[in-house]
Structures are given as structure tokens and as C-alpha cells.
C-alpha beads as a LAMMPS data file, in Angstrom:
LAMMPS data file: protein, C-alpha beads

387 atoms
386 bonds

1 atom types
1 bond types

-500.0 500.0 xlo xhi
-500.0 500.0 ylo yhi
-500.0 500.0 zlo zhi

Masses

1 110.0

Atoms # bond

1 1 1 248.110 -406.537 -267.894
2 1 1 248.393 -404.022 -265.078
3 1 1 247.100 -403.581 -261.798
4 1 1 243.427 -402.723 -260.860
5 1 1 242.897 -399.117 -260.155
6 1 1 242.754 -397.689 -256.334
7 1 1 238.877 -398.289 -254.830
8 1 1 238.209 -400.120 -258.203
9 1 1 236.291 -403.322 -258.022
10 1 1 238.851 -405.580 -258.838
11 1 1 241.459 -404.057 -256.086
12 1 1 238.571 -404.174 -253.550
13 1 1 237.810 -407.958 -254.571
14 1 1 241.714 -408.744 -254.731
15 1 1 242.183 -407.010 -251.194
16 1 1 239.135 -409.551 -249.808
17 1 1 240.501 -412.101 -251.123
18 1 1 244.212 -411.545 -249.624
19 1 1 242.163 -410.659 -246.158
20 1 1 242.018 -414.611 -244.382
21 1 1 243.901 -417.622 -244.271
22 1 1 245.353 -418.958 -247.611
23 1 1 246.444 -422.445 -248.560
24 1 1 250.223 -423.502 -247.030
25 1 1 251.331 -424.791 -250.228
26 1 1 251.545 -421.179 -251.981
27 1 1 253.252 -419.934 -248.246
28 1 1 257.073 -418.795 -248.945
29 1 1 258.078 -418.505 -245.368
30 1 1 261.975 -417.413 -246.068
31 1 1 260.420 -414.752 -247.380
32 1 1 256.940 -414.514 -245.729
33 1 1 254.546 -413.934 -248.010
34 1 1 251.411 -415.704 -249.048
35 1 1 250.257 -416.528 -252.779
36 1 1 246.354 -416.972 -253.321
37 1 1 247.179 -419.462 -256.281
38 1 1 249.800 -421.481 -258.375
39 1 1 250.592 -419.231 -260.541
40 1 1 251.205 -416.379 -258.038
41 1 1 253.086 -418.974 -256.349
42 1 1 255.760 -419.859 -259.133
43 1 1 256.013 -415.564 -259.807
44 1 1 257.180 -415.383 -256.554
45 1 1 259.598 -418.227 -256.846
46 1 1 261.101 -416.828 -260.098
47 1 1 261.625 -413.247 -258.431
48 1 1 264.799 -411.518 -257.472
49 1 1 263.592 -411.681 -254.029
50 1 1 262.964 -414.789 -253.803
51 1 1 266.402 -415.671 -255.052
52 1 1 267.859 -413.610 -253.111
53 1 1 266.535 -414.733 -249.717
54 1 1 267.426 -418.623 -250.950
55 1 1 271.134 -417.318 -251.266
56 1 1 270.984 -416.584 -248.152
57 1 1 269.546 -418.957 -246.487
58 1 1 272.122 -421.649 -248.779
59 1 1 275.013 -419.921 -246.781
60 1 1 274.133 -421.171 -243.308
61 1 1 270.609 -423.012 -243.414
62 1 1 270.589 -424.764 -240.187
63 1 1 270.478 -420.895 -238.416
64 1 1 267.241 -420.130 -239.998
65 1 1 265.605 -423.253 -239.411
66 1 1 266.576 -423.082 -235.562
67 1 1 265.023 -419.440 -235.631
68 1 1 261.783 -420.389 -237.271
69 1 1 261.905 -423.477 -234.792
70 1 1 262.012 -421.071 -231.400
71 1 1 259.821 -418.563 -232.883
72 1 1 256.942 -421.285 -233.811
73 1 1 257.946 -423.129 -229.686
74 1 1 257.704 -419.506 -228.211
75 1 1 254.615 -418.620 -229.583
76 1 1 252.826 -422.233 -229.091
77 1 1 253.878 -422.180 -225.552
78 1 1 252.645 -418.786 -224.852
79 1 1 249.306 -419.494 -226.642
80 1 1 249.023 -422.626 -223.935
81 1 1 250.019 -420.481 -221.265
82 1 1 247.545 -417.726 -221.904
83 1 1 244.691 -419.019 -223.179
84 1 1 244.557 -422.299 -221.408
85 1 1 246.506 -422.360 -218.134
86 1 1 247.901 -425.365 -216.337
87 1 1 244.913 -427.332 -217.780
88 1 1 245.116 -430.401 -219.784
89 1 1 244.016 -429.720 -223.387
90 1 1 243.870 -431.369 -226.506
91 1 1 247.166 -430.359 -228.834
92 1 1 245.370 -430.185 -232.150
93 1 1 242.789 -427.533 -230.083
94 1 1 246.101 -425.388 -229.563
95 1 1 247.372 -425.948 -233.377
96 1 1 244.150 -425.087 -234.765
97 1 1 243.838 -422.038 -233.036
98 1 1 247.934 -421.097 -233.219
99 1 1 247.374 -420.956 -237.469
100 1 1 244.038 -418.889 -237.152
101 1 1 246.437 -416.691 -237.014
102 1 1 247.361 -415.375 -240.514
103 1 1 251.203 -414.329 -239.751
104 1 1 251.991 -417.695 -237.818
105 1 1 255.215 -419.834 -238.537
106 1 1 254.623 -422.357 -240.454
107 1 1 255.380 -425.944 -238.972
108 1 1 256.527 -427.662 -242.238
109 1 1 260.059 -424.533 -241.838
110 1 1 260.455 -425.941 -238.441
111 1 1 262.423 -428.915 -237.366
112 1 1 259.872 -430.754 -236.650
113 1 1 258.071 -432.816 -239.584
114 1 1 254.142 -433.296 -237.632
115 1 1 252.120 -431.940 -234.578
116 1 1 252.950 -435.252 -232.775
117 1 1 256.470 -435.013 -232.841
118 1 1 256.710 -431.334 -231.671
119 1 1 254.378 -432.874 -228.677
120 1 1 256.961 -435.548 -227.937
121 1 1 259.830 -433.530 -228.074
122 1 1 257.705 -430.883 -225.609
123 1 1 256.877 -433.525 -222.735
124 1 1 261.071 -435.050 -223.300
125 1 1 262.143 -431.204 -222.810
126 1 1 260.206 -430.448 -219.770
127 1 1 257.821 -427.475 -220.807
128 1 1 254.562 -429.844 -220.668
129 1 1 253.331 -432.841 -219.514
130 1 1 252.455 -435.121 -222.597
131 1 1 249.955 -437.995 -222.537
132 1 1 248.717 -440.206 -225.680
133 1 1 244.667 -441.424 -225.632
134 1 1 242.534 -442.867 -227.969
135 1 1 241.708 -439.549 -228.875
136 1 1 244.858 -438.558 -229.587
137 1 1 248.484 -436.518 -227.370
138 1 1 246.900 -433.733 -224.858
139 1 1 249.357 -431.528 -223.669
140 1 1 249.378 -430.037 -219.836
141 1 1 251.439 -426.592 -219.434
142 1 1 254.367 -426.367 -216.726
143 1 1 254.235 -423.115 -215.127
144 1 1 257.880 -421.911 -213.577
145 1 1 257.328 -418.835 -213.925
146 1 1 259.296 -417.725 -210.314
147 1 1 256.281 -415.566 -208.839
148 1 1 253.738 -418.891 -209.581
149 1 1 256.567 -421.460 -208.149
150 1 1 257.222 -418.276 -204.917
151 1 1 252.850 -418.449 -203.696
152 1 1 252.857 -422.406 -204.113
153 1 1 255.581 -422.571 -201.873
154 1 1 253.942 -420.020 -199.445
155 1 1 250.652 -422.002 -199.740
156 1 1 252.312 -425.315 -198.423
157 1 1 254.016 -423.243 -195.885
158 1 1 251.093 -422.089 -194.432
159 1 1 249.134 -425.746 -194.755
160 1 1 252.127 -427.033 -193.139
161 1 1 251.541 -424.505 -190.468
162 1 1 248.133 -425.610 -189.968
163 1 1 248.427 -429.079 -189.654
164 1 1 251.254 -428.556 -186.980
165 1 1 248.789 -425.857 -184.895
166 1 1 246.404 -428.905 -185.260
167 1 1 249.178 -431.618 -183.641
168 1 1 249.511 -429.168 -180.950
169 1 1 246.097 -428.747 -179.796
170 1 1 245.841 -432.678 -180.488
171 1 1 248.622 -433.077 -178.003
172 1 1 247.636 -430.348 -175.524
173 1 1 244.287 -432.032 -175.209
174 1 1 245.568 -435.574 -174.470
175 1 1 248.015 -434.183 -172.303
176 1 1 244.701 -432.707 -169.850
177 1 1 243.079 -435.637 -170.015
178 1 1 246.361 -437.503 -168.890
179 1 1 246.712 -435.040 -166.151
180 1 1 242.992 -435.343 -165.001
181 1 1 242.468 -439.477 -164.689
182 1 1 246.006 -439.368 -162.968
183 1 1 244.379 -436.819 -160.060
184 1 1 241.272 -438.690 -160.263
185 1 1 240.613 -440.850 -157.114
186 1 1 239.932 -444.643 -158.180
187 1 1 236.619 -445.751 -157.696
188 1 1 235.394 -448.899 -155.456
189 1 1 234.524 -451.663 -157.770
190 1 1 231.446 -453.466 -156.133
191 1 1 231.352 -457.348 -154.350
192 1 1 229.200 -459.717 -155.031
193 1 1 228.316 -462.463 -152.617
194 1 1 225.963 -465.407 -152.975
195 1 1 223.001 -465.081 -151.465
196 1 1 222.760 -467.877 -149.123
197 1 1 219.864 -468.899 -146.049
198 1 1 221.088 -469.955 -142.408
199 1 1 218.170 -471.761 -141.266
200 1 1 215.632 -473.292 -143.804
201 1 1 212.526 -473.083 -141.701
202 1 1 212.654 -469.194 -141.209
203 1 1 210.433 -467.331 -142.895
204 1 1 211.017 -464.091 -145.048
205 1 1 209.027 -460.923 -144.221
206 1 1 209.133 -457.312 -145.250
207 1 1 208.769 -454.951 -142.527
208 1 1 209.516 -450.778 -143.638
209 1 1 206.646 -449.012 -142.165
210 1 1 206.768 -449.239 -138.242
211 1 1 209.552 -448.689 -135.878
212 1 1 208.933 -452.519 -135.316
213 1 1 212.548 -454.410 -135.627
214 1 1 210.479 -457.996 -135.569
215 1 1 211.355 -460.087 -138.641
216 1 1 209.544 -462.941 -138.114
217 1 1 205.358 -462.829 -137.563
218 1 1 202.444 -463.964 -139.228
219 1 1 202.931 -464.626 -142.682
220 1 1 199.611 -462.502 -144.059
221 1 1 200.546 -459.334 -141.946
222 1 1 203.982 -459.490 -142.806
223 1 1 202.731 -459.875 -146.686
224 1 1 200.502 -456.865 -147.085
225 1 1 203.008 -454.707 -145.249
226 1 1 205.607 -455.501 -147.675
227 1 1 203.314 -454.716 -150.678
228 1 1 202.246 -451.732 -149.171
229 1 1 205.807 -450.684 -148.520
230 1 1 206.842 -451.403 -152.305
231 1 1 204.123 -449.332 -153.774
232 1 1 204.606 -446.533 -152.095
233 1 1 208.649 -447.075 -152.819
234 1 1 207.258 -447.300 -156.814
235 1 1 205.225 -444.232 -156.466
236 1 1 208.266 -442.494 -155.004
237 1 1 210.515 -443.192 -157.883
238 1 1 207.800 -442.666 -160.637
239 1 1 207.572 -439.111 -158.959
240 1 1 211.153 -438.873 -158.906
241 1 1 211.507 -440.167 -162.767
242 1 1 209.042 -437.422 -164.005
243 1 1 210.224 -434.612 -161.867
244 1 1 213.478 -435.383 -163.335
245 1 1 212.321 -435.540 -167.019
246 1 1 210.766 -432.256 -166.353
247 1 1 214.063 -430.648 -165.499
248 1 1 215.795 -432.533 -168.543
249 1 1 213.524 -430.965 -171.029
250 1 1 213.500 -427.586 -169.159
251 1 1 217.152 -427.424 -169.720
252 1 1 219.102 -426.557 -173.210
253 1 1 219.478 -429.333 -175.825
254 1 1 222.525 -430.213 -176.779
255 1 1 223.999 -430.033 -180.359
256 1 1 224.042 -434.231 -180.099
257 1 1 220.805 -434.182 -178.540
258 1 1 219.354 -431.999 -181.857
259 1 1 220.983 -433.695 -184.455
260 1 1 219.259 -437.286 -182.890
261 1 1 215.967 -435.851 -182.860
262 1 1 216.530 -434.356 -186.377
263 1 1 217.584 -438.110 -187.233
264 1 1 214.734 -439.614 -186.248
265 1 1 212.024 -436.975 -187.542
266 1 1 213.943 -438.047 -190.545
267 1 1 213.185 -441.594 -190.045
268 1 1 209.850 -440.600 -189.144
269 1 1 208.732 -439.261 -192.332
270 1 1 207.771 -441.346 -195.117
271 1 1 209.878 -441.127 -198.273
272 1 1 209.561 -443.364 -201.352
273 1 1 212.522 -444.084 -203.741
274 1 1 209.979 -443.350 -206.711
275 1 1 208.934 -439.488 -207.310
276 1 1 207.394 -438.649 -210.419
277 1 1 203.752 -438.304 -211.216
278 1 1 201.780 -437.262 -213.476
279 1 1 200.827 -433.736 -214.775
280 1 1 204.395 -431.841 -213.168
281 1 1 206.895 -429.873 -214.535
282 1 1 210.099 -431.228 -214.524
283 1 1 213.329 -430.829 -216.326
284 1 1 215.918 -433.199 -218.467
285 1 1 218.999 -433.441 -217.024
286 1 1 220.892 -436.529 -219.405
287 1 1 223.227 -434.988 -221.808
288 1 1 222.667 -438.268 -223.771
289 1 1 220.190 -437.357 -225.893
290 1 1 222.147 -434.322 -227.323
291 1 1 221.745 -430.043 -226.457
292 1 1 218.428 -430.284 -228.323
293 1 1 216.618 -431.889 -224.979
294 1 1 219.812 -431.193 -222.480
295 1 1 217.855 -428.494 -219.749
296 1 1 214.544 -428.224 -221.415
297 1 1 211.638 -428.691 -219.624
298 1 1 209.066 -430.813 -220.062
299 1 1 205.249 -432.168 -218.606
300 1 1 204.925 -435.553 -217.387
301 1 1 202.235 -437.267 -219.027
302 1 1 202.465 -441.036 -218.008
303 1 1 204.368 -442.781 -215.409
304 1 1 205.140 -446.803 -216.191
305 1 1 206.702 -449.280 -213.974
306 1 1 207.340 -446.407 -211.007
307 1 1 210.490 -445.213 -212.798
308 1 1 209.219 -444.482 -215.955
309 1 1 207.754 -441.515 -217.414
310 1 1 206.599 -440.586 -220.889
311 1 1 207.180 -436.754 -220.845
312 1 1 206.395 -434.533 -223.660
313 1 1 208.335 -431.535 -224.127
314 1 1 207.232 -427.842 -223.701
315 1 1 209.304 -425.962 -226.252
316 1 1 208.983 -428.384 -229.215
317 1 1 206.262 -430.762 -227.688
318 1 1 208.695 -433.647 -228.750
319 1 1 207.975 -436.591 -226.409
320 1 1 210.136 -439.009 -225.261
321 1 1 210.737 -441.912 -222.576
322 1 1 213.365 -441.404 -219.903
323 1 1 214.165 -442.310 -216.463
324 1 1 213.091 -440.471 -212.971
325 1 1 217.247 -440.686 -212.666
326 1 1 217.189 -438.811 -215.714
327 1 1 215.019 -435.738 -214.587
328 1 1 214.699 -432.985 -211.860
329 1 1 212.107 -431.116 -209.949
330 1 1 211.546 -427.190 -211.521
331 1 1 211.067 -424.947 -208.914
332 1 1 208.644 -421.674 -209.735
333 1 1 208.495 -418.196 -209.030
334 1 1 206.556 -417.656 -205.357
335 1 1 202.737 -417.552 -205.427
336 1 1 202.859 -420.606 -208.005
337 1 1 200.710 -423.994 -207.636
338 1 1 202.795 -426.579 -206.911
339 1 1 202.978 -430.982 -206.257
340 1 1 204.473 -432.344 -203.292
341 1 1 206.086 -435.331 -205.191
342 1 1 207.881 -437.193 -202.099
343 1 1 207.699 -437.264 -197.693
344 1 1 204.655 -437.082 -195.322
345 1 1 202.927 -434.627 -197.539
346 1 1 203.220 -436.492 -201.259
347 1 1 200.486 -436.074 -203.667
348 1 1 199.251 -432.803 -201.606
349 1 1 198.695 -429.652 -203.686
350 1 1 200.315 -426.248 -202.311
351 1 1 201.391 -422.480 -203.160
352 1 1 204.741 -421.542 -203.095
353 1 1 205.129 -419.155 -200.263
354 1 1 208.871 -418.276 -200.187
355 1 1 212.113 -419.897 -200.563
356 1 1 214.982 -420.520 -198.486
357 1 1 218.420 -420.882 -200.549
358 1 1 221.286 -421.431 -197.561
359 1 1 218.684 -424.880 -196.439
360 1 1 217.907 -425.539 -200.139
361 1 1 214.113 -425.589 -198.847
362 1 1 210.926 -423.826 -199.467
363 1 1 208.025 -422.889 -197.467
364 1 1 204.778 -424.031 -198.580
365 1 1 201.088 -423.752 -197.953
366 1 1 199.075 -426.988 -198.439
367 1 1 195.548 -426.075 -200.612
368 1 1 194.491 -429.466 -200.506
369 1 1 192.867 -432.065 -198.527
370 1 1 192.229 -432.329 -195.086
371 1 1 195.482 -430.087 -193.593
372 1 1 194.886 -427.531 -196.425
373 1 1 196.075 -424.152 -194.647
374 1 1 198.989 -425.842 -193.189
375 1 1 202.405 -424.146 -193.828
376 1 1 205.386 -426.751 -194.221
377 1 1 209.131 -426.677 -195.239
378 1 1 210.007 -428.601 -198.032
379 1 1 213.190 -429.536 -199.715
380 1 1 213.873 -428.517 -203.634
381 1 1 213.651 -431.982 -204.578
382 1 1 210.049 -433.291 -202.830
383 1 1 208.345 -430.443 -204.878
384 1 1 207.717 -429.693 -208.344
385 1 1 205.418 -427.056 -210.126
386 1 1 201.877 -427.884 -211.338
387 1 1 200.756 -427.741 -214.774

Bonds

1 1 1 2
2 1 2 3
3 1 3 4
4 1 4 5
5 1 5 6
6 1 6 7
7 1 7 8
8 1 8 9
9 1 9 10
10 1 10 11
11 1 11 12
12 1 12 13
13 1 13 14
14 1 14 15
15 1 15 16
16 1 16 17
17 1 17 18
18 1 18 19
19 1 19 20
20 1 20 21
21 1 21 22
22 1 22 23
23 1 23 24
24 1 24 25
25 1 25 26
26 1 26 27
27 1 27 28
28 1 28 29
29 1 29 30
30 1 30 31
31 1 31 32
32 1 32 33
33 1 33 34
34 1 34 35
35 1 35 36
36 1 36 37
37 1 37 38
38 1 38 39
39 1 39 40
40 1 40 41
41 1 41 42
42 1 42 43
43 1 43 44
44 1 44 45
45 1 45 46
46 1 46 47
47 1 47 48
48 1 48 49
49 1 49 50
50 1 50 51
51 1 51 52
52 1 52 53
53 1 53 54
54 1 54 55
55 1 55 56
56 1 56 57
57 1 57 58
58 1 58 59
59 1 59 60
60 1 60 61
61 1 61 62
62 1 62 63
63 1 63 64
64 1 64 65
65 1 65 66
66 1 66 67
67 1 67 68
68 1 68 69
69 1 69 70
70 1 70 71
71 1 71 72
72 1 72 73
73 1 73 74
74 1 74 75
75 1 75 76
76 1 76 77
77 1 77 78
78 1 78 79
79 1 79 80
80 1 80 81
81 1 81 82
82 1 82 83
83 1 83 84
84 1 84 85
85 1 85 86
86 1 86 87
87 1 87 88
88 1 88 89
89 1 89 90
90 1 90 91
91 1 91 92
92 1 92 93
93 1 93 94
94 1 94 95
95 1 95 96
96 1 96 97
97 1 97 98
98 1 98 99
99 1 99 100
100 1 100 101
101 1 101 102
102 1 102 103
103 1 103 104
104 1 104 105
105 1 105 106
106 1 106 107
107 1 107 108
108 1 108 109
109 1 109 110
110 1 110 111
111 1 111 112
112 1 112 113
113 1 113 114
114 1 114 115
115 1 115 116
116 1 116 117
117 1 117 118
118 1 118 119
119 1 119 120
120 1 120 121
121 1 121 122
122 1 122 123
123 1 123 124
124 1 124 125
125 1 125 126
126 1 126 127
127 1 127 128
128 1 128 129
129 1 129 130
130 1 130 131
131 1 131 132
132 1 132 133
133 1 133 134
134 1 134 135
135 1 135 136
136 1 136 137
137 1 137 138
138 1 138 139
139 1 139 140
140 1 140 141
141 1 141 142
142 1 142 143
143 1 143 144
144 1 144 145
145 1 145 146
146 1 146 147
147 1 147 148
148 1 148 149
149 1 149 150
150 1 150 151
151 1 151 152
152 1 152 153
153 1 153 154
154 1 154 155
155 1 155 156
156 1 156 157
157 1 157 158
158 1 158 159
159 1 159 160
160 1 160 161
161 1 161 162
162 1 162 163
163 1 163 164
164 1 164 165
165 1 165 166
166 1 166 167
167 1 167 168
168 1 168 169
169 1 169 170
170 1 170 171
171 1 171 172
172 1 172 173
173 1 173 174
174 1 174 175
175 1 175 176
176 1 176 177
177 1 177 178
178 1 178 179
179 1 179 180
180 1 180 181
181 1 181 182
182 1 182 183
183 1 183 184
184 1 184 185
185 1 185 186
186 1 186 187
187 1 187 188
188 1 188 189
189 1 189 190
190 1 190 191
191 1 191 192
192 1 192 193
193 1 193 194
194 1 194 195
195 1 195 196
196 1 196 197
197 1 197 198
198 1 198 199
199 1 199 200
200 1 200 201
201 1 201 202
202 1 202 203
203 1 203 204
204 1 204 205
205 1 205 206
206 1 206 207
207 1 207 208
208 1 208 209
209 1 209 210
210 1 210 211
211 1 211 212
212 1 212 213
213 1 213 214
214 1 214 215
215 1 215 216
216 1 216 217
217 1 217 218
218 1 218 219
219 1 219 220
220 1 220 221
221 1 221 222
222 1 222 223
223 1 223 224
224 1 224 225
225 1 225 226
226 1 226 227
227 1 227 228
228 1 228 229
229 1 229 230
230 1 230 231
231 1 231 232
232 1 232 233
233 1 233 234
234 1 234 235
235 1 235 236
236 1 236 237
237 1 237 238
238 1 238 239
239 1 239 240
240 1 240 241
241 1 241 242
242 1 242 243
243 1 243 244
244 1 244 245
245 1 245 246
246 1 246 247
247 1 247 248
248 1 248 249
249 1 249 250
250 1 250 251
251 1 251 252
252 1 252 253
253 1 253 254
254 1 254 255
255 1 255 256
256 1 256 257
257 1 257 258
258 1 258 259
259 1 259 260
260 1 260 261
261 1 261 262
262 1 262 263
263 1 263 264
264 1 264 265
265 1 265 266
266 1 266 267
267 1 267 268
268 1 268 269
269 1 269 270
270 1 270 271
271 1 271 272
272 1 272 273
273 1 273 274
274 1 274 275
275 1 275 276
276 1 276 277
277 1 277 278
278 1 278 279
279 1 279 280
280 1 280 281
281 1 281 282
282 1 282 283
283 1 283 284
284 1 284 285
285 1 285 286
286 1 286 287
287 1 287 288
288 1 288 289
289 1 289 290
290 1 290 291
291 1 291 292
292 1 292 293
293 1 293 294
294 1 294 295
295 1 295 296
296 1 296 297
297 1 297 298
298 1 298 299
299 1 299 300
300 1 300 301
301 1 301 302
302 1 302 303
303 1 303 304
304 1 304 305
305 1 305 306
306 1 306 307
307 1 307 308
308 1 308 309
309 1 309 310
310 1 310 311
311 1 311 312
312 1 312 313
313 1 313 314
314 1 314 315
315 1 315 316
316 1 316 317
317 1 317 318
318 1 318 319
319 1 319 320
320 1 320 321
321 1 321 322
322 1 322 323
323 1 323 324
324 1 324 325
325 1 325 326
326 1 326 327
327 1 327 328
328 1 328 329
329 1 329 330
330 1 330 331
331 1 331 332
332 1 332 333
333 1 333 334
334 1 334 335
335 1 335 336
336 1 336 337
337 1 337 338
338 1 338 339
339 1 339 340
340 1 340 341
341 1 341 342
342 1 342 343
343 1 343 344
344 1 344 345
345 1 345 346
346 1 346 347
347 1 347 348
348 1 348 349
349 1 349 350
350 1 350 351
351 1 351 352
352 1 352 353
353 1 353 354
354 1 354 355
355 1 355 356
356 1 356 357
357 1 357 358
358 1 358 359
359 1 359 360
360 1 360 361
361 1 361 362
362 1 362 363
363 1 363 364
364 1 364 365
365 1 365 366
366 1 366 367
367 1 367 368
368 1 368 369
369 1 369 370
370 1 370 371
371 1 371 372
372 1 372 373
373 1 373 374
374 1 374 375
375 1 375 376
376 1 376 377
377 1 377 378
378 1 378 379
379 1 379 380
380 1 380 381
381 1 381 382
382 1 382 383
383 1 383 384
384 1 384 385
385 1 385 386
386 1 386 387
């Protein structure tokens, strides 16, 4: 029987059918050509070609096996180099995708007998680092090519270079401080003495209003001078104490001063570990339960036990039962309605006024309650849109 006719339908069925990957066992790779079935298979083996080629190889066999061996290393490596870097991949990912290729070496002309053994003999040569799992060998890339090994060794350079800039200054600065304590004068350390009476019988009196040097007098007169002396030294330094706050606050707070008074407006403000409420939009964030529910969004219908919440989902109005650790507040699009869910302001509604991305905070305006009107900064996660 001859062979289909040019553009006939049995050439363009044949050419299909030769078009993708065929089955090894009918693969001659001496003389690299593919058989769709058996008994293409055994024609091939019984042609002069084919006998041919095995002559050949039969003279010297161990020089064609080496050459299918580099050609199917060469093109593995360069696979792993291109497509997947320095990063640690599974080898079977590689293999797969190596034999998509329809004009690949086969392994089973190679010296090596299975996948795992070529991976072995990979991490004992040096081109990868080899590691065995549970899940089987992954394979991690060595890259010497010269340019790759030429900008690491520029990059420690210049770390190196920073960290001794950094010893420097270190050292310049406890050098000044060194310097300055040694000029510094040493202070007086204060004495303490017991206080002790000379004569028992003499009598203690307060006397800073008059010129009057007398020490001892009438014990009323004495009295109400000293009081009147002490409240008018009290008055003094209350006087003294506020003027002096007033000039405090007048000047420029520091950066330490700022970041305590942003501490305790923090401490200030009531928070609640618990969040979620009822009739909110939120958003699944467990990849547990699969890419069907993985970043879908969802309305909160029932909260149990705080941390609970039955929430039914918006695309295919699924429900299900998850954790508050297992969902996320879903910002909308400015002008929205939305919940203040945690802080001073929880359970207030508001409209979403504008959004500020470098604080990861929005600006709302409160439309509820008794401070409705009332424009407030809120972080992404203390707000979620209304239903």
C-alpha cells in the first residue's frame, strides 16, 4: 500500500498525529526518529539505516553514550539556569518540562539509568545543590558564571565598606565624648550632717519677712509669720512651675517627646482583640479551604463566641464557619458607607472620605450617633465596608 496523497486526508491526519510527543518505547535515539506504533517501530529496526547506525555505534559505543550523556546534562542544566534561577525547585518539575520538548535526549541513551541518580551524581559533581524530602530530591542551581561570581564580590565589597564607615563614626563618637568628660570640671558631691539641737529648751521660730534678726519671741507671732512666709514661698514656685510649663510647651517637641505622646494616645484609645460584626464585608484569607474560597469576599451574617463568624459568600452565596484570624477588612472605593469595627470609634457608621496609602490609613466622616460630622483617621484594619 502506498503513501497518502499530498493535502489528502490521510497525510493531513498522519502529519497530526506525528505533530506531539510520542511514546519512548517506539524512540530510536541512534538514529533519532520517533515511531507512532509497534509496527512502525520494528520497520525501522529492520531498515538499512537502522543497521547501519548500530554498526556504528558497535565500533566504539562508550563515545556515543558519553555524547548523548553531555548533550542531555547541557541542556538540563541550562533549562535550570534559565527558567528557574538559583531557586530551589523540584527535579521532576525540570524533567517534565525538559521532555515537553519533542527533540529532547532521551534519558534511558544516557548513562544514567533514573531521574534520581542523574540528581545524585549533579549535587557529587558540583553543578547543584541536591537535597532529598518526603516529597522527593529538589535541585538548587550553582551559578559561576564569572560576571555573577565578579558583582557578588563587588556587593560584599561595598557592605564591607559600610560596616567599616559605621566603626568609624562609632569610634569618632566615643572618642568626643572621651575628650569632653575628661575637660569637664568634677562636680561637688553634697554633705550631709545630722541635724542635731544645742539647748533643749529653745524654741524654733520662723522669721523671713522683717529685717528683724530675733530668733526667739512669742511662740504665736513667731507661728503665723512663718506660715505667712511659706505661702507666699508656695505661691512663688507655683508661679514659677507654670511660667515654666508655658515656655516648655511654647518650644519645639522633640522626636522622643512625639513618639511618647503618640504612645500613650495609643494607650488611650480603646481597642478590643475581637473585630468582626455583623452585616460587613470582609474577605477570606486561609488558603485551607482550597482557591474556590481563597480571596473571595464574603458578608458576615452571625458572630458566635467573639471569634466566630458564620459568613456567607457573595459570589456563590456558599456559607461557611471560619475564624476572625481567618478574615480581613475590604476597603471600598471613596464615598462608600462604611463600619468602624475596632478603637474609640467601634460600631460608628461613616463615609469613606479619602485614603492615605504611605500611613496605611483612611480619613473618615462619622454619619452616626452623637459625633456624626466628625472627620477621623482610621487604620485599614479598624474599618470595613457596609452591606
Amino acid at each position: 500500500m502506498g503513501k497518502a496523497d499530498f493535502l489528502s486526508p490521510k497525510a493531513i491526519s498522519n502529519r497530526i498525529k506525528a505533530k506531539g510527543l510520542q511514546k519512548l518505547r517506539w524512540y530510536c535515539q541512534m538514529c533519532q526518529k520517533q515511531c507512532r506504533d509497534e509496527n512502525g517501530f520494528k520497520c525501522h529496526c529492520m531498515s538499512e539505516s537502522h543497521q547501519r547506525q548500530l554498526l556504528l555505534a558497535s565500533e566504539n559505543p562508550n563515545q556515543f553514550m558519553d555524547y548523548f550523556s553531555d548533550e542531555f546534562k547541557n541542556d538540563f542544566l541550562e533549562l535550570l539556569r534559565r527558567r528557574f534561577g538559583t531557586k530551589r525547585v523540584h527535579n521532576n518539575i525540570i524533567y517534565n518540562e525538559y521532555i515537553s520538548h519533542r527533540e529532547h535526549v532521551h534519558m534511558n541513551s544516557t548513562q544514567w539509568e533514573t531521574l534520581t541518580d542523574f540528581t545524585k551524581w549533579l549535587g557529587r559533581e558540583g553543578f547543584c545543590k541536591v537535597d532529598e524530602t518526603p516529597k522527593g530530591w529538589y535541585v538548587q542551581y550553582i551559578d559561576r558564571d564569572p560576571e555573577t561570581i565578579r558583582r557578588q564580590e563587588e556587593l560584599e565589597k561595598k557592605k564591607k565598606q559600610d560596616l567599616d564607615d559605621e566603626e568609624r563614626s562609632a569610634k569618632f563618637i566615643e572618642e568626643q565624648v572621651r575628650r569632653g568628660r575628661e575637660g569637664k570640671e568634677p562636680e561637688e558631691e553634697p554633705v550631709f550632717t545630722e541635724l542635731k539641737r544645742e539647748n533643749e529648751e529653745e524654741k524654733v521660730a520662723f522669721n523671713l519677712a522683717g529685717s528683724s534678726s530675733s530668733t526667739v519671741g512669742p511662740a504665736k507671732a513667731s507661728t503665723s509669720l512663718g506660715l505667712n512666709a511659706l505661702k507666699t514661698a508656695a505661691s512663688g514656685k507655683r508661679k514659677d512651675a507654670s511660667h515654666s510649663a508655658d515656655s516648655k510647651e511654647k518650644k519645639k517637641k522633640s522626636a522622643l517627646d512625639e513618639i511618647i505622646e503618640m504612645e500613650e494616645k495609643k494607650k488611650k484609645s480603646v481597642r478590643s482583640d475581637n473585630w468582626i460584626q455583623p452585616d460587613i464585608v470582609v474577605k477570606v484569607i486561609t488558603k485551607r479551604l482550597g482557591d474556590k474560597y481563597y480571596k473571595k469576599k464574603a458578608v458576615i451574617r452571625e458572630v458566635q463566641d467573639k471569634y466566630t463568624a458564620i459568613v456567607k459568600l457573595i459570589d456563590s452565596g456558599d456559607k461557611l464557619k471560619l475564624d476572625q484570624s481567618h478574615l480581613e477588612t475590604v476597603i471600598p472605593a471613596p464615598g462608600k458607607r462604611v463600619v468602624i469595627v475596632n478603637g474609640h470609634y467601634r460600631g460608628m457608621e461613616a463615609i469613606l472620605e479619602g485614603i492615605d496609602e504611605k500611613n496605611f490609613s483612611a480619613q473618615l466622616a462619622i454619619d452616626s450617633g452623637p459625633m456624626k460630622g466628625k472627620r477621623v483617621e482610621i487604620a485599614y484594619e479598624d474599618f470595613s465596608k457596609q452591606v
